[in-house]
C-alpha positions, 0 to 999 in steps of 0.5 A, a space after each residue: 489498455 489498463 491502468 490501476 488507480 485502486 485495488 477495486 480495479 480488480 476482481 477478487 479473482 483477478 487479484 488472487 490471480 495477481 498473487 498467485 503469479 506473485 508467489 510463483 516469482 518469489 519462488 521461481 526468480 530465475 523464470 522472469 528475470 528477462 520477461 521484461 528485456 527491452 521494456 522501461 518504467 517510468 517512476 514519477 514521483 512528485 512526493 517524497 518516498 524510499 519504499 515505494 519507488 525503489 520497489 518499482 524500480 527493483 520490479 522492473 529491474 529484477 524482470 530485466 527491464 529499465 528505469 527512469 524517472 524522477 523522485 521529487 517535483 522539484 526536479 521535475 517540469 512540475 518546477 516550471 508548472 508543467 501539468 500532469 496531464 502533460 508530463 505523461 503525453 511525454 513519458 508516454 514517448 519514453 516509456 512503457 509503464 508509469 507509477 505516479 506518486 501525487 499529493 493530490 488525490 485524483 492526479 495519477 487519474 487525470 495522467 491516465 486518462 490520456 496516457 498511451 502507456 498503463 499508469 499505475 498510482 504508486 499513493 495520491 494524497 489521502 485517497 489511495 495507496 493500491 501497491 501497497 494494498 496488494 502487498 498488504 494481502 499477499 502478506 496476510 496470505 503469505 503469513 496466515 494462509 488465507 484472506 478471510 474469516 480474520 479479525 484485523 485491528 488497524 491503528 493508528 492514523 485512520 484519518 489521513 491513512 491512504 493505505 488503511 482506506 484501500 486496505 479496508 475497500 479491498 478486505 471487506 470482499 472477503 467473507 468473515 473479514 471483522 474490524 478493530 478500528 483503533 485510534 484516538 477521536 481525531 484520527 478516526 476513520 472517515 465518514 464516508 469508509 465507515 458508512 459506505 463501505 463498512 456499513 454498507 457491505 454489512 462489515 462487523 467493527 468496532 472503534 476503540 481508543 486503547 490499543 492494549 484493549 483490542 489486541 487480545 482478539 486480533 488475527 492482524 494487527 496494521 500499525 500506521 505512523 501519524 503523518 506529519 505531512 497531512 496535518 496542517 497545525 504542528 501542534 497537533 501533529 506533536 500531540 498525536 504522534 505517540 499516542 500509540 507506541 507498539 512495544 514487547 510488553 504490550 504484544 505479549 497481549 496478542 495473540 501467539 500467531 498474531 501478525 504485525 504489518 505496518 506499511 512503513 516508514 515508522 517513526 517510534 509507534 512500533 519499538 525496535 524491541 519488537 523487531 526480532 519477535 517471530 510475529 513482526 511482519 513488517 520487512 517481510 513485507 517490504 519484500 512481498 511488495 517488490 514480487 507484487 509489483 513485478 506481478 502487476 507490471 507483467 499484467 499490466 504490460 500483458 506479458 505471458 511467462 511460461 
């Protein structure tokens, strides 16, 4: 049985292999809508979310399969001090495959190391986001045609943003893959991504504060929110969040084929001017993410469609 905690679970041939088999859903829906009959998902949401657990749960839906779950910890025995390790001993009698979402990193590990049923981290904490990171690729490969030999700016909060740290852990297997990391100095990227897996990979990037500076040279450009729920000072928080606002003239800086993702929800870092332009990628995205998770689902349950 197997579970998926990070995007490094996988091989860059199993993940190729993974949107290949995104890209046939999305072009053939009607061959996979009843793959899934007879088999139910579990969506433990301990944190709140939109995107991600409804995505999960469209996947399931959309293969013909059943949802259950919840979408808050107060909701849930986690109220009454139930353990993770415990909740999934149960689920693993109603279920066949869980997605945990946990603010605490390392929480959808500890479920799956006594689960019966594949467990998938659908975000813990600050650590890692591996759905949104495998939609992440299947949009740039979707939209530019190929995953390497590409200049990626990401801005934004690199700090506390779980889903730039898997984003970079799985870009930089890639060859030809240089980065523009763009933050202010509180938000830069961790010590440990910069040195343990930039550099240690012999990753080309550069660190810069102005936005306006970097999008000239940027094939990609990942836009984050600041998260409020990381910061532990409001003050902060209030000072961070519009240090960065993408808007119509700026983009005019960026390239023509130049384009935009963001893993969402925003806030205001990128104008709703910017919506209609041809290189705002970001609900697009949220599409491809529901086609990933189908694909990963089906994997993971060992699931063959002809």
């Amino acid at each position: 049985m197997r579970h998926c905690m990070s995007p490094l679970d996988f091989s860059v041939e199993e993940i190729d292999q993974l949107l290949d088999l995104a890209t046939d859903i999305e072009h053939n829906p009607e061959k996979y809508s009843h793959s899934c009959e007879g088999k139910k998902i579990a969506t433990l949401f301990y944190e709140p979310s939109t995107r991600t657990r409804l995505s999960f749960e469209t996947a399931m839906l959309n293969l013909g399969g059943k949802v259950l779950g919840f979408s808050s910890a107060s909701s849930s025995s986690a109220s009454k001090g139930e353990s993770v390790s415990d909740t999934i001993r149960v689920i693993s009698c109603f279920a066949d495959i869980a997605a945990i979402r946990h603010p605490k990193e390392g929480a959808p590990y500890v479920a799956s190391l006594v689960s019966k049923i594949p467990v998938i981290n659908a975000g813990d904490g600050g650590h890692q986001h591996p759905t949104q990171t495998l939609t992440d690729l299947m949009t740039i490969r979707s939209i530019k045609g190929r995953l390497n030999n590409m200049t990626i700016g990401i801005c934004g909060d690199l700090k506390f943003g779980r889903t730039v740290h898997s984003l970079i852990a799985a870009l930089v297997r890639y060859t030809g893959i240089r980065f523009v990391l763009i933050s202010p100095e509180e938000l830069r990227i961790p010590d440990y991504v910069r040195d343990d897996v930039l550099r240690k990979n012999n990753v080309p990037f550069k660190e810069v504060i102005r936005l306006e500076d970097a999008l000239p040279e940027l094939d990609v450009l990942y836009m984050t929110r600041v998260q409020k729920e990381r910061f532990f000072n409001e003050d902060d928080y209030i000072r961070m969040k519009d240090f960065y606002i993408l808007d119509r003239a700026k983009l005019q800086l960026a390239k023509p084929d130049c384009a935009v993702l963001h893993p969402l929800p925003r806030v205001n870092e990128i104008s709703v001017d910017v919506d209609n332009d041809p290189r705002a990628c970001y609900f697009r995205q949220v599409q491809y993410g529901v086609y990933v998770r189908m694909a990963l689902i089906l994997t993971l349950l060992g699931v063959k469609v002809c």
